[in-house]
ZAVOFI-334872 format. One record per residue: residue in three letters; x, y, z of N, C-alpha, C in turn. Coordinates in steps of 0.1 Angstrom, whole numbers, plus 5000, padded with zeros to 4 digits. Example, Ala and Ser with C-alpha at 12.3 -4.5 7.8 and 13.67 -1.06 7.14 Angstrom:
BEGIN
Ala513249435078512349555078513249675078;Ser512849785071513749895071512950005079;
END
This chain:
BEGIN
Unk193827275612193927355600195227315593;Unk195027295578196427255571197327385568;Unk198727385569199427435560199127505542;Unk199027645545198927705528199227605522;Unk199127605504199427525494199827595483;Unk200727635479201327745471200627685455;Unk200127775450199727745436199827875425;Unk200527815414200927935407199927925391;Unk198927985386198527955374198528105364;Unk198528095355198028255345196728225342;Unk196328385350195128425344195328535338;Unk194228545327194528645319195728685313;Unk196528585310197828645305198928685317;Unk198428705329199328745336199828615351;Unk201328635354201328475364201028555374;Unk200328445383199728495395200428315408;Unk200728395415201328295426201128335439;Unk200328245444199528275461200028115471;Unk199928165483199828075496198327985499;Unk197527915496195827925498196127805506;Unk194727795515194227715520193827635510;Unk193927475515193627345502191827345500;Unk191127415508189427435507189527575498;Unk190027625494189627715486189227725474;Unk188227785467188127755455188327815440;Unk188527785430188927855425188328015420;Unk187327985424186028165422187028235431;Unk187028185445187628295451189128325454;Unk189628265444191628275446191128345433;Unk190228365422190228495409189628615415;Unk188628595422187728715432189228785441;Unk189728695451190528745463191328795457;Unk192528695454193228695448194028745436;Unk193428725425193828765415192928925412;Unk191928925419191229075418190229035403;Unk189828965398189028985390187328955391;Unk186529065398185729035402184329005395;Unk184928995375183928975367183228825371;Unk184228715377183628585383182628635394;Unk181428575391180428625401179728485409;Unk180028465416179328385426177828405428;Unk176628315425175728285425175428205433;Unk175028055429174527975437175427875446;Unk177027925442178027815445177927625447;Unk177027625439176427495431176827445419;Unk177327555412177827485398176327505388;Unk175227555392174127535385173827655378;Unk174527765384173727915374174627975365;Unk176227905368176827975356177928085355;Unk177228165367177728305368179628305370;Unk179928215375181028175378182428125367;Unk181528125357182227975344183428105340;Unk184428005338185728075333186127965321;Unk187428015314187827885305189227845313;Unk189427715318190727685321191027575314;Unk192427615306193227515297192027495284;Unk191327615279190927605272189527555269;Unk188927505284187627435282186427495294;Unk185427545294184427625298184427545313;Unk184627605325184227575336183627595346;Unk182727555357182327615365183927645382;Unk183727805382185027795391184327775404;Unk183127775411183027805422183027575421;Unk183327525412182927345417184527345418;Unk185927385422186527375415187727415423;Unk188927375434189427425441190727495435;Unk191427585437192627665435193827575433;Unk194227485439195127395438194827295426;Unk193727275424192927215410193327255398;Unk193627435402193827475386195527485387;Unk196027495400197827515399198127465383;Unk199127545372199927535363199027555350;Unk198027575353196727615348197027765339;Unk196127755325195727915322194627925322;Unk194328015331192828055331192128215325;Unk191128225316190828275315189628345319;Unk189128465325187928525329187128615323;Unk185828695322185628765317186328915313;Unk187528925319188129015320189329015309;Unk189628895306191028845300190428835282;Unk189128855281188628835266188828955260;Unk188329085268188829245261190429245254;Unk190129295245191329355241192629405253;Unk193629415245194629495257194129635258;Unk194129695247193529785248192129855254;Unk191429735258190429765266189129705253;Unk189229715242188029665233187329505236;Unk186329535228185229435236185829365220;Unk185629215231185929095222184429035209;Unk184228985203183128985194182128925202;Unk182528875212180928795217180328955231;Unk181529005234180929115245180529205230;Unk181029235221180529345216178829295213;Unk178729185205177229145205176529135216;Unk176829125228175729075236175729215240;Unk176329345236176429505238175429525232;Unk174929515212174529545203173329485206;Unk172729355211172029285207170929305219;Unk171529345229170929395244170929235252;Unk171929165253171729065259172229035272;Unk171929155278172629195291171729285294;Unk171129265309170629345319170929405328;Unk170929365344171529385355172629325350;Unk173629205345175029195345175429105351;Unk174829065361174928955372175328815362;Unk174628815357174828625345175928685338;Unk176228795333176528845320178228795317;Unk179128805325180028715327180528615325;Unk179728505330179928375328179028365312;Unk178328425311177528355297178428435286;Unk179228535288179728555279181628465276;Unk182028405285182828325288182428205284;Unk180728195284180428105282180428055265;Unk179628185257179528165244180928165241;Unk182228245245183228235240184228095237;Unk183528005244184127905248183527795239;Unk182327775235181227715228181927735214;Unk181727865208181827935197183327885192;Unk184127875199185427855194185527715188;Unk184527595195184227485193183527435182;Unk182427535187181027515174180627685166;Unk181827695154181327775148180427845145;Unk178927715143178327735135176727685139;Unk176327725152175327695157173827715152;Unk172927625154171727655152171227705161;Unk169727755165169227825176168927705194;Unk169027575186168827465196169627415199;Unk170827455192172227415196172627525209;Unk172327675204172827765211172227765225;Unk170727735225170127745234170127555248;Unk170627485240171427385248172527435256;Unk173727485246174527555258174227615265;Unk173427755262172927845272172527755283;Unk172027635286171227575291171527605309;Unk172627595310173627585322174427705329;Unk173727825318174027935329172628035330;Unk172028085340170528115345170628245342;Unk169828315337169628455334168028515344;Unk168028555352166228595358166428755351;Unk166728815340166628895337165828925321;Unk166828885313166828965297165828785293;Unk165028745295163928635289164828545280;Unk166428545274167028495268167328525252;Unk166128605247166028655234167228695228;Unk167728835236168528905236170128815233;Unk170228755246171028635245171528595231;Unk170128505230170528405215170628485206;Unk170028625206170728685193172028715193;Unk172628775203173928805206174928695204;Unk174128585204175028425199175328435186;Unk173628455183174128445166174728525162;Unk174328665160175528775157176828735159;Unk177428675170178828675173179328535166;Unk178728475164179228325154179128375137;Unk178228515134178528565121179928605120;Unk179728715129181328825129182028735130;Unk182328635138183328525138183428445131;Unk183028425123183328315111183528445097;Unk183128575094183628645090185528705091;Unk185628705102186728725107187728635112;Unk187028535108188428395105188228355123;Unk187428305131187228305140187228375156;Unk186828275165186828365178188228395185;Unk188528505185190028555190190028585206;
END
């Protein structure tokens, strides 16, 4: 067994600095660790999604992805997009309004996910949106719901001078 590996990154705005084992990954130093249990472990494959956070600004899967990986890192989770105040960011309020959320299980990562897209590509079409979607797995809401909640949230945000 190796010696801990001290790694310090912000998530959500806040620093967080832990001891980890060098096999750990980053799902579970935001799960353990940092307490934010919106990262949801799925297939720990990298294939359903449920996991995806933004670090340094770019959509990732955390469970492919070791803790030491992200050291000096800012990471954001589904938790870190609400308001301070607790308000739902424009892509959770759509996917609120639009019903694109079921059981909850995907709801996480796909909204980390649009948020991350959206900031990129303003201005998506329905084959555009549904390419990204491509990569996080929903066995619930058929996707409908989803892609509306995309579109909706790429209107309000380009109304509102973009994704915040």
């Amino acid at each position: 067994m190796t010696d801990p590996i001290e790694v310090a990154m912000v998530v959500n705005g806040a620093e967080h600095v832990a001891a980890v084992e060098a096999r750990k990954t980053l799902a579970d130093f935001l799960r353990e660790d940092c307490l934010t249990t919106g990262v949801h472990l799925g297939c720990e494959q990298g294939a359903c999604g449920a996991c995806t956070v933004i670090l340094d600004g770019q959509a990732v899967r955390s469970c492919l992805l070791f803790a030491v990986q992200a050291s000096g890192s800012a990471v954001t989770t589904a938790e870190g997009l609400a308001g301070a105040d607790g308000s739902l960011n424009v892509v959770q309020e759509a996917f609120r309004e639009c019903h694109g959320l079921q059981c909850g299980f995907c709801t996480p990562g796909l909204v980390v996910t649009v948020t991350a897209y959206l900031a990129d590509h303003p201005d998506p079409g329905r084959d555009e949106i549904r390419s990204a979607l491509s990569g996080n797995l929903c066995r619930c809401t058929g996707y409908q719901g989803i892609i509306a909640a995309v579109e909706q949230a790429a209107v309000i945000a380009a109304l509102q001078g973009g994704i915040s």
